[in-house]
C-alpha positions as CSV (number, residue, x, y, z in Angstrom):
1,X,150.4,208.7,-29.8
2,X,151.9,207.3,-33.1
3,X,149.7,204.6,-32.7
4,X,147.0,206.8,-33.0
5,X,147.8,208.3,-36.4
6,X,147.5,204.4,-37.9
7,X,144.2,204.5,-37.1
8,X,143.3,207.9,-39.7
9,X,142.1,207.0,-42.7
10,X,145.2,207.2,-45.3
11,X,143.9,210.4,-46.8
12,X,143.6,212.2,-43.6
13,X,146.3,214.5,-43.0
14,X,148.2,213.1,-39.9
15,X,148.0,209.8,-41.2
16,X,151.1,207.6,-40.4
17,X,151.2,203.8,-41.8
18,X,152.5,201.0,-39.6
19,X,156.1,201.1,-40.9
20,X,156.7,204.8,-40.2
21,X,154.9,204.9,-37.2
22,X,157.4,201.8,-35.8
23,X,160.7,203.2,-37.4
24,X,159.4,206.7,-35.6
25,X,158.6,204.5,-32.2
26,X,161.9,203.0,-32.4
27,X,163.8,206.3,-33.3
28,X,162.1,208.7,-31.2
29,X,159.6,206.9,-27.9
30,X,162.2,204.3,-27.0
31,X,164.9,207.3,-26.8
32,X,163.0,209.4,-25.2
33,X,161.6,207.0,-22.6
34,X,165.3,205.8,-21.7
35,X,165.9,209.3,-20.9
36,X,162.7,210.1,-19.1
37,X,162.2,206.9,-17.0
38,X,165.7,206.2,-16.3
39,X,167.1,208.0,-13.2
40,X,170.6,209.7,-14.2
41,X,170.2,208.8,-17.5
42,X,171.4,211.5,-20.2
43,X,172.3,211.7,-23.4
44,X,176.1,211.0,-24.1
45,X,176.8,213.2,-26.8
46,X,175.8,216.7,-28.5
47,X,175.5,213.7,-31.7
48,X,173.2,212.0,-29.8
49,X,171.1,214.9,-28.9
50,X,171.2,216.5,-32.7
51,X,169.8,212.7,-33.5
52,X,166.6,212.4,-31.9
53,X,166.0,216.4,-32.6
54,X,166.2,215.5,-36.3
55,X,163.9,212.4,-36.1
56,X,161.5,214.7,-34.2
57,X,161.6,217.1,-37.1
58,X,161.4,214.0,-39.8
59,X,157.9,212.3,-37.9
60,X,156.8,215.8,-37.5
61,X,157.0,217.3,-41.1
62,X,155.3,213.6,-41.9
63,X,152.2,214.4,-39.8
64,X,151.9,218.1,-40.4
């Protein structure tokens, strides 16, 4: 989906540039995907967990 927000034009609320949307890819997708497609894969830590929440909140308040 964050590649979807590259393609709105800059002005258009939503609109995500190519470096945020791969920092937020990198921060939030690949995490989330280790957890969702790997069987018995959690996270390791309450740290870990309060990370990716927080990045969720950062791309979030970016888009909104």
């Amino acid at each position: 989906m964050l590649h979807q927000l590259r393609a709105l034009p800059p002005a258009t609320r939503g609109y995500l540039d190519h470096s945020g949307a791969v920092a937020f890819s990198a921060s939030i997708a690949h995490s989330r995907n280790k957890y969702a497609h790997t069987a018995g894969s959690f996270p390791s830590s309450t740290q870990e967990v309060d990370k990716l929440v927080s990045e969720v909140h950062a791309c979030m308040s970016v888009i909104l």
